[in-house]
Wavefront OBJ file of the C-alpha trace (Angstrom):
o trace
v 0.000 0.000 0.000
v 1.300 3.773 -1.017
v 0.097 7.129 -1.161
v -1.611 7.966 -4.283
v 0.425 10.230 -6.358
v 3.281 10.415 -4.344
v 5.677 12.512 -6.227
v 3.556 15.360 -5.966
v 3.928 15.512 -1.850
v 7.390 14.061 -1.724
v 9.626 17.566 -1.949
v 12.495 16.979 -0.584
v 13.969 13.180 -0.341
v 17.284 13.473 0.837
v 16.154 15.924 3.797
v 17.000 14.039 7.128
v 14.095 14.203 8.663
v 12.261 13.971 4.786
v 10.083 16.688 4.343
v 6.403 16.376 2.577
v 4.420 19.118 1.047
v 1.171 20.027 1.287
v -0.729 22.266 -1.466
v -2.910 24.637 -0.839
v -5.387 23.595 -3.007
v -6.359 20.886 -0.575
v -8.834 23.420 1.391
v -10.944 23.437 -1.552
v -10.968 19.616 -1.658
v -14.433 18.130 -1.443
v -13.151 14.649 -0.217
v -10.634 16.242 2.299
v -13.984 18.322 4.021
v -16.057 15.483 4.079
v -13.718 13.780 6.154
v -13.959 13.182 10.026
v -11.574 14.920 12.339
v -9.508 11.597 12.775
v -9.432 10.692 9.188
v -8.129 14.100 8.124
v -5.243 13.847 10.678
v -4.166 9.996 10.165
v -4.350 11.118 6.019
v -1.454 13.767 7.663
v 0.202 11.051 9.129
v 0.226 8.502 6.400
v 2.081 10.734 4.213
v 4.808 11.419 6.985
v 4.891 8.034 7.642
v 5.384 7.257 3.714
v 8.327 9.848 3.164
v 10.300 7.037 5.234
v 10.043 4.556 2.354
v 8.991 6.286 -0.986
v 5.719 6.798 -0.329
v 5.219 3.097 1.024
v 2.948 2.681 3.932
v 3.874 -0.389 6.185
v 1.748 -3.579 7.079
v -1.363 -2.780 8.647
v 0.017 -3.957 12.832
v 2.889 -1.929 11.924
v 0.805 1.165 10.901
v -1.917 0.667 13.470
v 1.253 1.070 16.106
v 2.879 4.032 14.669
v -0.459 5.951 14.116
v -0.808 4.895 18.098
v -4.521 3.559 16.818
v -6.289 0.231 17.452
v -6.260 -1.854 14.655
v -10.104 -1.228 14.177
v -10.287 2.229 14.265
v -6.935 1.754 11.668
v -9.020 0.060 9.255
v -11.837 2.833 9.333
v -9.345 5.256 8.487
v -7.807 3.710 5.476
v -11.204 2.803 3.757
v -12.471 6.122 4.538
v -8.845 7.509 2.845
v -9.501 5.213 -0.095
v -9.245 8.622 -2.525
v -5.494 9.111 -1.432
v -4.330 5.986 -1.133
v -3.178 3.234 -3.713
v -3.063 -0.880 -2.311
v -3.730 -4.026 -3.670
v -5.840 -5.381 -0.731
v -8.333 -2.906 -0.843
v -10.847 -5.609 -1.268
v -9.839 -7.407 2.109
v -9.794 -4.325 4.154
v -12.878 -2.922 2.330
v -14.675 -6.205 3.268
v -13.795 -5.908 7.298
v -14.500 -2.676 7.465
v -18.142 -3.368 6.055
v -18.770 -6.429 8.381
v -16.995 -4.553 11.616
v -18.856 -1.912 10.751
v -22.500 -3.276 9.949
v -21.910 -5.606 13.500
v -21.351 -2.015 15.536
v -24.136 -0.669 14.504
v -26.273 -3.106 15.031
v -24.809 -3.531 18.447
v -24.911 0.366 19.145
v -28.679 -0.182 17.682
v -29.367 -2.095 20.085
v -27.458 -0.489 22.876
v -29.783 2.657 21.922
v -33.066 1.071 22.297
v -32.101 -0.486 25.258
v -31.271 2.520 26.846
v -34.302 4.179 25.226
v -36.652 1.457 26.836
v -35.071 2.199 30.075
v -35.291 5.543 29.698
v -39.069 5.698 28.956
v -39.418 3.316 32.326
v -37.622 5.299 34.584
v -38.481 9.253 33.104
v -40.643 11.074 35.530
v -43.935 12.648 35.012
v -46.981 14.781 35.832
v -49.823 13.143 36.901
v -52.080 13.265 33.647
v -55.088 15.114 34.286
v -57.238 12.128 32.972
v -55.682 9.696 35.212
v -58.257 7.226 36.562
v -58.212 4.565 39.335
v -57.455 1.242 38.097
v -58.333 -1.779 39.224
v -55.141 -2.737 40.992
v -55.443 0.093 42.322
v -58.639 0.474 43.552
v -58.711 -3.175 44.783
v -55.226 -2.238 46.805
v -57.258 0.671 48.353
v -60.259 -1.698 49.647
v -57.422 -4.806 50.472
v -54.590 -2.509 52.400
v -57.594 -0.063 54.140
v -60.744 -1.121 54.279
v -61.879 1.599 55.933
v -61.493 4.332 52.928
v -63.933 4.927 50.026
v -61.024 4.189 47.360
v -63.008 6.530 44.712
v -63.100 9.575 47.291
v -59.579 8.985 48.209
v -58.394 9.183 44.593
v -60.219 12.299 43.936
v -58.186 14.095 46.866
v -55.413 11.978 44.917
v -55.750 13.532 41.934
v -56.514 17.259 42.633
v -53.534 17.493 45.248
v -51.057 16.205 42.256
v -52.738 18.031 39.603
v -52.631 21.512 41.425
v -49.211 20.633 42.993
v -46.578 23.396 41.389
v -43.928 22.143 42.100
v -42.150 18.355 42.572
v -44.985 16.744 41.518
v -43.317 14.309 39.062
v -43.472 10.662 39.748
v -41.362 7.627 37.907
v -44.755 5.383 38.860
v -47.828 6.550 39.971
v -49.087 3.276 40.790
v -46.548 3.096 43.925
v -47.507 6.770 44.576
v -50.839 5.469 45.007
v -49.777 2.499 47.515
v -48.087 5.271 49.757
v -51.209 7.803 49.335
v -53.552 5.012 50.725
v -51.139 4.047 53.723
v -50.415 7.057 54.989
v -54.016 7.842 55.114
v -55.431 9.305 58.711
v -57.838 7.091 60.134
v -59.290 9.667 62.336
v -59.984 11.709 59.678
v -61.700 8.786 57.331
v -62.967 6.008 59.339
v -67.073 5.954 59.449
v -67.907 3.941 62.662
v -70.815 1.152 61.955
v -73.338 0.823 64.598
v -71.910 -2.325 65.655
v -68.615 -0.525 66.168
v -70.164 2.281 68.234
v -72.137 -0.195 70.235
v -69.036 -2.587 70.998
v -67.274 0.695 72.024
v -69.890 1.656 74.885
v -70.327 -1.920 75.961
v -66.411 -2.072 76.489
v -66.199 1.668 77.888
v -68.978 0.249 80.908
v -67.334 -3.098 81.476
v -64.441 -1.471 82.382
v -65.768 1.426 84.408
v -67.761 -1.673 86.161
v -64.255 -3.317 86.480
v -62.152 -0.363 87.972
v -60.368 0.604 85.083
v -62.713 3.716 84.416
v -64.678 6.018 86.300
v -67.288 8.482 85.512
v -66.177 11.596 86.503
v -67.544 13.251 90.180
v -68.690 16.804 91.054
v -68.754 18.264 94.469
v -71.529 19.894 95.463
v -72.255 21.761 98.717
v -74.892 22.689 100.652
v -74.972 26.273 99.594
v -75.068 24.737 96.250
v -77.939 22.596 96.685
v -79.878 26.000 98.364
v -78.624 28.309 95.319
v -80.149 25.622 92.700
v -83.654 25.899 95.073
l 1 2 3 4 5 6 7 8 9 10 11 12 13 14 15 16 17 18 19 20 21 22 23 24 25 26 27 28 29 30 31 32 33 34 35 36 37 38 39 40 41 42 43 44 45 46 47 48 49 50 51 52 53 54 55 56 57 58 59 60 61 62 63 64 65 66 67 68 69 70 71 72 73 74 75 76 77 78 79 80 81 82 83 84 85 86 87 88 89 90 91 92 93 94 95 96 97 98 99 100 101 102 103 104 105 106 107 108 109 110 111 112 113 114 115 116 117 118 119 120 121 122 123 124 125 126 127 128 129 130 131 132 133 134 135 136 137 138 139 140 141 142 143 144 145 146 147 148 149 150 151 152 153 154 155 156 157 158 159 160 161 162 163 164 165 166 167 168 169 170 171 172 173 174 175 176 177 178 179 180 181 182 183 184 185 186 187 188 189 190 191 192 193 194 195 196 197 198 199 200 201 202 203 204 205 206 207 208 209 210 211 212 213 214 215 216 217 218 219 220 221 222 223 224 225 226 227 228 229
């Protein structure tokens, strides 16, 4: 493999080091533009790297070494400098290029939608304003606290996160939900039943017939009893 058209950048062969030369014309060079960052500089290279031997570029280790490269990003360069270059194995290294190539992007592909997916899982959001209890949910509600109206509680739900200016994104809203119902006051939502109430007075005398409890005492006097008259 050898620079194309050699003569024209080799200037001075006997120089120790060799010197190359580089027109001016090459800033109106379509191909040169077009090129990557890293292509443009290894194309730099090559030729300083060819004044050593004629315009000869070494094996493709050897060159992978001396540009300091990894012998795959090597290969991207030299198909990508295919316009400046002249080799006989262009074939070969146009061949790995295409298959290294066409397996890292299907890897990065995949890398991307992976991280998209995860992405999409884990990004936080508003509560959407027509956000509805599901059934999960609702049967949570009735399951974890039976003693809240699950349809009352997620309208308190939904206007607190709605009207909430600030931090009022979520990653799941379902879990939101769990913690909403738990941390629920009882005080404030349980509805005693009649059987409730009634177990409640017949404990509250058993133990004031017991000793635990008494019902409270007020002194009266005499003068009292007269003032009352």
């Amino acid at each position: 493999m050898r620079i194309k058209n050699w003569t024209k950048f080799q200037h001075f062969k006997d120089r120790k080091p060799p010197w190359v030369k580089l027109y001016r014309d090459l800033l109106d060079d379509i191909d040169w533009h077009e090129l990557d960052p890293l292509s443009a500089k290894v194309l730099c290279m090559l030729w300083l790297i060819a004044s050593e031997d004629d315009g000869n570029i070494p094996e493709l280790k050897t060159l992978s070494f001396r540009l300091r490269l990894p012998l795959k990003t090597t290969k991207d360069c030299l198909f990508k400098l295919n316009h400046w270059l002249i080799h006989d194995d262009i074939n070969v290294i146009s061949k790995v290029y295409q298959h290294d190539s066409l397996e890292t992007e299907t890897e990065t592909e995949l890398e991307k939608e992976k991280e998209r997916e995860a992405e999409v899982k884990t990004k936080a959001s508003r509560l959407s304003p027509n956000w509805k209890l599901s059934d999960d949910d609702y049967n949570f509600c009735k399951s974890e606290r039976p003693d809240l109206d699950p349809q009352k509680i997620a309208e308190s739900f939904k206007d607190y996160w709605i009207s909430k200016p600030k931090d009022a994104s979520k990653t799941d809203w379902s879990a939101t939900w769990r913690n909403w119902v738990r941390r629920q006051d009882i005080s404030k939502n349980k509805q005693k039943s009649f059987y409730q109430s009634d177990l409640e007075i017949k404990k509250a005398r058993h133990d004031e017939m017991v000793g635990k409890t008494r019902r409270p005492t007020i002194d009266i006097t005499p003068n009292d009893i007269l003032e009352l008259k």
